[in-house]
TORVEXFI-985665 format. One record per residue (C-alpha): x, y, z; residue number from 0; chain. Coordinates in steps of 0.2 Angstrom, whole numbers, plus 2048, in hexadecimal, padded with zeros to 3 digits. Each point is the difference from the previous one (the first is absolute). Layout:
N
+-----+-----+-----+-----+--------+
|  px |  py |  pz | num | chaine |
+-----+-----+-----+-----+--------+
|   X |   Y |   Z | NUM |      A |
...
+-----+-----+-----+-----+--------+
//
This chain:
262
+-----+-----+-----+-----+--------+
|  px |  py |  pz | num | chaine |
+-----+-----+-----+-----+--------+
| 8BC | 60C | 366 |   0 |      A |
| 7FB | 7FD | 812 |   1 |      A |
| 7F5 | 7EF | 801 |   2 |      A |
| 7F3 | 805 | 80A |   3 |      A |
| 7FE | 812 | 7F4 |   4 |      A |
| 800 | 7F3 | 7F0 |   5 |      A |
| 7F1 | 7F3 | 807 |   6 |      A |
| 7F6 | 80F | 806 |   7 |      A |
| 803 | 806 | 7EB |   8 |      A |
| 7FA | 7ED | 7FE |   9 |      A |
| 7F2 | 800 | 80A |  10 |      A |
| 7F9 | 811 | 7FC |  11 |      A |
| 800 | 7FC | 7ED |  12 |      A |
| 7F8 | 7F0 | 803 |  13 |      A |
| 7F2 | 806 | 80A |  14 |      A |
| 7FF | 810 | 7F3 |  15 |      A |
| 7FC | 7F1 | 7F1 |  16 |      A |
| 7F6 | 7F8 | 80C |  17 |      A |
| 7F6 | 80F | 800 |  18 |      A |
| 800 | 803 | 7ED |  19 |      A |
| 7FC | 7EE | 7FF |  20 |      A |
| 7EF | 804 | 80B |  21 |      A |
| 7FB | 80C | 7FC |  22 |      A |
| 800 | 7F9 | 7EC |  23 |      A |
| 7F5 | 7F4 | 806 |  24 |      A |
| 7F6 | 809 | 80B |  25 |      A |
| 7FB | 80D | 7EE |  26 |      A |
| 7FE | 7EF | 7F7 |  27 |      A |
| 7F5 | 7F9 | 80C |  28 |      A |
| 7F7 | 80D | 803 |  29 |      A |
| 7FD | 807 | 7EC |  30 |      A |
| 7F8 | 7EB | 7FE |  31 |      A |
| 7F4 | 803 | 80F |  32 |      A |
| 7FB | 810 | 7F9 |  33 |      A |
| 7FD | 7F9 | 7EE |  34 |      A |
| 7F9 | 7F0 | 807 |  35 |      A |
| 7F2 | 80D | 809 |  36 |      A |
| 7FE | 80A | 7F1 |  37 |      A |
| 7FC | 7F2 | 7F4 |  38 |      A |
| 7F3 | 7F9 | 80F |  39 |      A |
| 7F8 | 812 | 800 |  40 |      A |
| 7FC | 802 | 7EE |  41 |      A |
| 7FD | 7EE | 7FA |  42 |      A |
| 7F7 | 7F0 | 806 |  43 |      A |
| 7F0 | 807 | 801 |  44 |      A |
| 7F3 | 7F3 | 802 |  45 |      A |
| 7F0 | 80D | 7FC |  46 |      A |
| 800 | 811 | 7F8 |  47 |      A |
| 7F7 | 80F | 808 |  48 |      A |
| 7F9 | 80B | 7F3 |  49 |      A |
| 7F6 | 80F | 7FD |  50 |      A |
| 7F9 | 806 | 7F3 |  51 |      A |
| 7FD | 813 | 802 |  52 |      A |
| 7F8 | 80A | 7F4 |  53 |      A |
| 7EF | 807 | 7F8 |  54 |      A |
| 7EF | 7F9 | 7FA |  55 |      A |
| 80A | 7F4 | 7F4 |  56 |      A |
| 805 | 7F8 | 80E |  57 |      A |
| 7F3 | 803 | 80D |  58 |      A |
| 7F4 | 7F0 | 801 |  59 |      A |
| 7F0 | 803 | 7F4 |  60 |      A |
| 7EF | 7F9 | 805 |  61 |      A |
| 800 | 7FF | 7EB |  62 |      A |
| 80F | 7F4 | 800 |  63 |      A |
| 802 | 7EF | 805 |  64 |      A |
| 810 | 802 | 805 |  65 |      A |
| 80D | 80E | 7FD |  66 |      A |
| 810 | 7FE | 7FD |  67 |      A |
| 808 | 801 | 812 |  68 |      A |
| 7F3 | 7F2 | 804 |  69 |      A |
| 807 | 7F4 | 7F1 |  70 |      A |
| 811 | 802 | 807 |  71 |      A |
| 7FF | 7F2 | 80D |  72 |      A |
| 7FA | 7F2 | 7F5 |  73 |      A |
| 80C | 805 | 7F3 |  74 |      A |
| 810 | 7FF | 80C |  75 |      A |
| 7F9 | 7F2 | 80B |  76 |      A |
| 801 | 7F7 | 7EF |  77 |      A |
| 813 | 804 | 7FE |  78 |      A |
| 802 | 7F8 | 813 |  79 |      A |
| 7FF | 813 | 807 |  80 |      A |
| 7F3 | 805 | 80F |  81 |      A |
| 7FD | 812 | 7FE |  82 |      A |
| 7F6 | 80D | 80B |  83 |      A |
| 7FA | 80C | 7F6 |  84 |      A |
| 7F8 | 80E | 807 |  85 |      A |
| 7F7 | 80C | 7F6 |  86 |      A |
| 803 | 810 | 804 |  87 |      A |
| 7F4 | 809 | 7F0 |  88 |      A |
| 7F5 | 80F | 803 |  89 |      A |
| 7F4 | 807 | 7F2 |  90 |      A |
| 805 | 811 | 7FB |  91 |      A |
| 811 | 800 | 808 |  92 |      A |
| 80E | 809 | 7F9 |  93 |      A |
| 812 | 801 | 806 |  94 |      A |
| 7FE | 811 | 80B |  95 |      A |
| 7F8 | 805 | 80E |  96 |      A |
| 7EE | 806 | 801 |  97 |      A |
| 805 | 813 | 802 |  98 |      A |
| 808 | 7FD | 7EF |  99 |      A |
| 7EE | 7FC | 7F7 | 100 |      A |
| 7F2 | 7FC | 80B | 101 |      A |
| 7F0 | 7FC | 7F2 | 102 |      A |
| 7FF | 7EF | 80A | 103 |      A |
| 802 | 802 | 811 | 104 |      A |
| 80A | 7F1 | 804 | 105 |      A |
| 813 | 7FB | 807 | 106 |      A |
| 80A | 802 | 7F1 | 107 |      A |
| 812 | 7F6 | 7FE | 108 |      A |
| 80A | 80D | 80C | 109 |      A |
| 7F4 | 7FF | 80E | 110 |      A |
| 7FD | 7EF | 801 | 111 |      A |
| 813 | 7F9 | 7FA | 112 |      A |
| 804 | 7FE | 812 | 113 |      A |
| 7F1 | 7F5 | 809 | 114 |      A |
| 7FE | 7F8 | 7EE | 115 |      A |
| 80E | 7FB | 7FB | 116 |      A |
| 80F | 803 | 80A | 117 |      A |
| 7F8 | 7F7 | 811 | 118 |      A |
| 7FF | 7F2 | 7F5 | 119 |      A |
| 811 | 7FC | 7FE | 120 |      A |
| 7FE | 7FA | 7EF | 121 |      A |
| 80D | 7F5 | 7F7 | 122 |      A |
| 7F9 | 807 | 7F1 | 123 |      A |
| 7F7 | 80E | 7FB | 124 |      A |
| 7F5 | 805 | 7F0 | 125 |      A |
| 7FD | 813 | 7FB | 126 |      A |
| 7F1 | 802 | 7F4 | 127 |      A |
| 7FD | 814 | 7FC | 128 |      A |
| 7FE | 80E | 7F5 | 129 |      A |
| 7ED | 7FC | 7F7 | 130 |      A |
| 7FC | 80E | 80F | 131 |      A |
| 80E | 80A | 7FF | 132 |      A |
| 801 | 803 | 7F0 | 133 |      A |
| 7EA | 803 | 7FD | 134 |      A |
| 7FC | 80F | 7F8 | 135 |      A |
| 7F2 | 807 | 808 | 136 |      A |
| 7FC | 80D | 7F7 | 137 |      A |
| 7FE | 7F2 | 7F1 | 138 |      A |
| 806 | 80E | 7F5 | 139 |      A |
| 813 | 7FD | 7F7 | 140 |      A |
| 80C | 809 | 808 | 141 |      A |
| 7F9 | 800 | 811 | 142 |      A |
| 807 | 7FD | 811 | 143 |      A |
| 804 | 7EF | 805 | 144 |      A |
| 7FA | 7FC | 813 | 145 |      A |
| 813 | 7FC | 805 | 146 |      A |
| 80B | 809 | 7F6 | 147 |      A |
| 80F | 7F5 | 7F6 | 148 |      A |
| 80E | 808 | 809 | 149 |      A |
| 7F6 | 7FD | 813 | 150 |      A |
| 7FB | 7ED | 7F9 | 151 |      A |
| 814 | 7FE | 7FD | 152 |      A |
| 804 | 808 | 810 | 153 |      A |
| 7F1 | 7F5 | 809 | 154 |      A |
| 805 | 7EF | 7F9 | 155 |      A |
| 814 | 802 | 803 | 156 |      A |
| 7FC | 802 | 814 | 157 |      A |
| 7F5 | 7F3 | 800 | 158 |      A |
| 80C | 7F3 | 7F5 | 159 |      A |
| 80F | 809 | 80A | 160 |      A |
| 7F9 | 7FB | 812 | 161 |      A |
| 7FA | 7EF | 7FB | 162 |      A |
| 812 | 7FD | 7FA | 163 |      A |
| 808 | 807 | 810 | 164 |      A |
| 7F3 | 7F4 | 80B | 165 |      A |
| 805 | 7F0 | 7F9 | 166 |      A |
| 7F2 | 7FF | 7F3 | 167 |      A |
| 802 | 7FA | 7ED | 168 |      A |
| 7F4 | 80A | 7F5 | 169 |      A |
| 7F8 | 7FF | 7EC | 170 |      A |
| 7F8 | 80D | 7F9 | 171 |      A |
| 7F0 | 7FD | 7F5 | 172 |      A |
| 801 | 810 | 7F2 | 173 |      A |
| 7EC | 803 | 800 | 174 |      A |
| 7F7 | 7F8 | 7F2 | 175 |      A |
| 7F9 | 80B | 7F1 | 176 |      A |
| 7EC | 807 | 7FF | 177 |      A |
| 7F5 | 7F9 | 7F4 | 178 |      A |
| 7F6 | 807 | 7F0 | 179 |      A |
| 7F3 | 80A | 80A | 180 |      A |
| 80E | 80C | 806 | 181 |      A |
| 80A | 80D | 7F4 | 182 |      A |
| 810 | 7FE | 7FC | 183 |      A |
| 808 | 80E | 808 | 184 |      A |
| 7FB | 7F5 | 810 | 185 |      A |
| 80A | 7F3 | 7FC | 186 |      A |
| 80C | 80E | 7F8 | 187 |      A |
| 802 | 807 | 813 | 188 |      A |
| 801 | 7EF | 807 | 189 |      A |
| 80E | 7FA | 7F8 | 190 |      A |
| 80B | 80C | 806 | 191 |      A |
| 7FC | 7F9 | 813 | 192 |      A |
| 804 | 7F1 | 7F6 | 193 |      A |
| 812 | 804 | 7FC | 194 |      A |
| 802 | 805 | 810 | 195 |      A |
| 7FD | 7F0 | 808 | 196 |      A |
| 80B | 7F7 | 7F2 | 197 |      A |
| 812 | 80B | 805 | 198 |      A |
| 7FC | 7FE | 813 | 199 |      A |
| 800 | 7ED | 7FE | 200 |      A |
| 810 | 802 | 7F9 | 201 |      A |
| 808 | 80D | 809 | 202 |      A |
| 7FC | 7F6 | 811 | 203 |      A |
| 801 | 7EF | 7F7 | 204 |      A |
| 7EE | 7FC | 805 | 205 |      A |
| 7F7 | 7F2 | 7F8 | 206 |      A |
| 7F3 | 806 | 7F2 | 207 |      A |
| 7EE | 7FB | 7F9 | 208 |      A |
| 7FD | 80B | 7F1 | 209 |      A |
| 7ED | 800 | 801 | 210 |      A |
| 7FE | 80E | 7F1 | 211 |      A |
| 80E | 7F8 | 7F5 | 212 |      A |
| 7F5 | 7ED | 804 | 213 |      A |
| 7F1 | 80B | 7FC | 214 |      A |
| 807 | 807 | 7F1 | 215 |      A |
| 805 | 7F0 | 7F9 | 216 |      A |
| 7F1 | 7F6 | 803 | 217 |      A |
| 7F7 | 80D | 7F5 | 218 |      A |
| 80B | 7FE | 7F1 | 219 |      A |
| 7FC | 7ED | 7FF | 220 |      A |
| 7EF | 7FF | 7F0 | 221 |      A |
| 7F0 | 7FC | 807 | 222 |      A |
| 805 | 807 | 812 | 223 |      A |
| 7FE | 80F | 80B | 224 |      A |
| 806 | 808 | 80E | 225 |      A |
| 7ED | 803 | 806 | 226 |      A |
| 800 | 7EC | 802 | 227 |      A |
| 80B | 803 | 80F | 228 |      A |
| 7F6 | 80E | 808 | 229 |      A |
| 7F0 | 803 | 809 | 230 |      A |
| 7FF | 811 | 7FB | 231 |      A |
| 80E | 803 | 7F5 | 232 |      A |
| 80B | 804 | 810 | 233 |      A |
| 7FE | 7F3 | 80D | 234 |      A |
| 806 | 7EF | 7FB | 235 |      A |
| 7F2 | 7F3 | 801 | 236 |      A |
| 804 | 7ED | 807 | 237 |      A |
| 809 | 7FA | 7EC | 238 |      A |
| 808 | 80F | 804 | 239 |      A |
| 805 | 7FC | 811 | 240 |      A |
| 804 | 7EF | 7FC | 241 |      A |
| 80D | 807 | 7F4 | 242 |      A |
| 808 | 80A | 80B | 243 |      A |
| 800 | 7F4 | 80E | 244 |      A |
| 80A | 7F4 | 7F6 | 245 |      A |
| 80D | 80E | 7FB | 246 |      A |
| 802 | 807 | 80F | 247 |      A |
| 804 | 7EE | 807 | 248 |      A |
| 809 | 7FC | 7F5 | 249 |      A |
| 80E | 812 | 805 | 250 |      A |
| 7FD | 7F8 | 811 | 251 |      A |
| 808 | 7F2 | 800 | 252 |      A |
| 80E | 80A | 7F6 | 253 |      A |
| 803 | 80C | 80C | 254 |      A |
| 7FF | 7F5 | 810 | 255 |      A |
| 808 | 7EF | 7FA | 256 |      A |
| 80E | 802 | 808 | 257 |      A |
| 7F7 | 806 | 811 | 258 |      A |
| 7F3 | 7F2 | 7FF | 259 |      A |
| 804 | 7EC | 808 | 260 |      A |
| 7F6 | 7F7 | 7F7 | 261 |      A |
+-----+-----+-----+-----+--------+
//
């Protein structure tokens, strides 16, 4: 073989490992930069934006001290978390829109989801409905539900959807059971809002406060009631509150431990 053919062989496969060797290092340097950004995105946060969006349960009460969604700071300050916690709570809001039931004349969860929720940019976000969606009005059993169950399904998986697709972490709070004054086909109808709740938490791996199943419980224990937790027998009053606050804190810190730089 001519000399000069064999050193161009030489140098071409050389410079060809030369290559392969770069361009190695160039895919491992550049898959560490892009773990190293991903892991600074979604952790270290020093303080937690949250919302808390939902209905009258949620909504501040001139009757309450302090609802839930107001008790959350303390309770996380405590664990060495700073919290915002906005309260996004409107009486008589269900998870539709006002064309879809209009007896109080409000921005229900759809028309308000984007200036109350998503401009936020919450860290976090808390999705308390279904007491309104799932009210009879009618009061008889077997009447029609102000949101029916197929439309609260639909409504709560484009609103857990979206939150996931914006960064957000979500819990969903299953809505808490009615007290003695109302019939049990009240409670009958609600639960079924209830089960819904529970399989979207798991289908989309949300965290979960299980008000009704709390409720429930509560009211098994002798010598206490459910009514001890309520106003009214469907708005929680401030032991009430005070019992939720410390579960939901308690699924905070579960779900965002890993986020959180404490």
């Amino acid at each position: 073989m001519d000399l000069s053919i064999g050193c161009r062989l030489f140098l071409e496969v050389f410079s060809y490992r030369r290559m392969l060797v770069g361009i190695s290092v160039f895919l491992i340097v550049t898959g560490l930069q892009a773990q190293m950004s991903l892991n600074q995105s979604s952790s270290n946060l020093d303080s937690l934006t949250i919302v808390a969006f939902g209905n009258s349960i949620t909504a501040e009460r001139k009757t309450i001290t302090a609802v839930f969604a107001q008790r959350l700071p303390a309770l996380l300050e405590k664990e060495g978390i700073t919290a915002k916690v906005i309260n996004a709570g409107i009486g008589g809001s269900h998870t539709g829109r006002r064309i879809d039931h209009d007896l109080f004349k409000i921005r229900h969860a759809l028309d308000r989801f984007e200036s109350d929720v998503l401009e936020k940019n919450p860290d976090l976000t808390i999705i308390g409905f279904g007491t309104n969606d799932s009210a009879i009005d009618a009061k008889v059993e077997g009447g029609d539900s102000r949101i029916p169950l197929k439309a609260y399904k639909s409504n709560l998986k484009f609103i857990i959807s979206t939150l996931k697709e914006n960064g957000s972490k979500v819990i969903l709070i299953a809505p808490n059971c009615l007290g003695a004054a109302y019939p049990e086909f009240r409670n009958e109808r609600l639960y079924k809002y209830v089960k819904v709740v529970r399989r979207l938490a798991r289908k989309y791996k949300t965290g979960l406060f299980d008000n009704y199943a709390f409720f429930r419980e509560y009211d098994r224990v002798s010598g206490q009631s459910m009514d001890d937790l309520m106003l009214d027998g469907v708005h929680p009053n401030d032991l009430g509150h005070e019992f939720m606050a410390a579960r939901l804190s308690k699924e905070i810190l579960r779900i965002m431990a890993k986020y959180i730089n404490k």
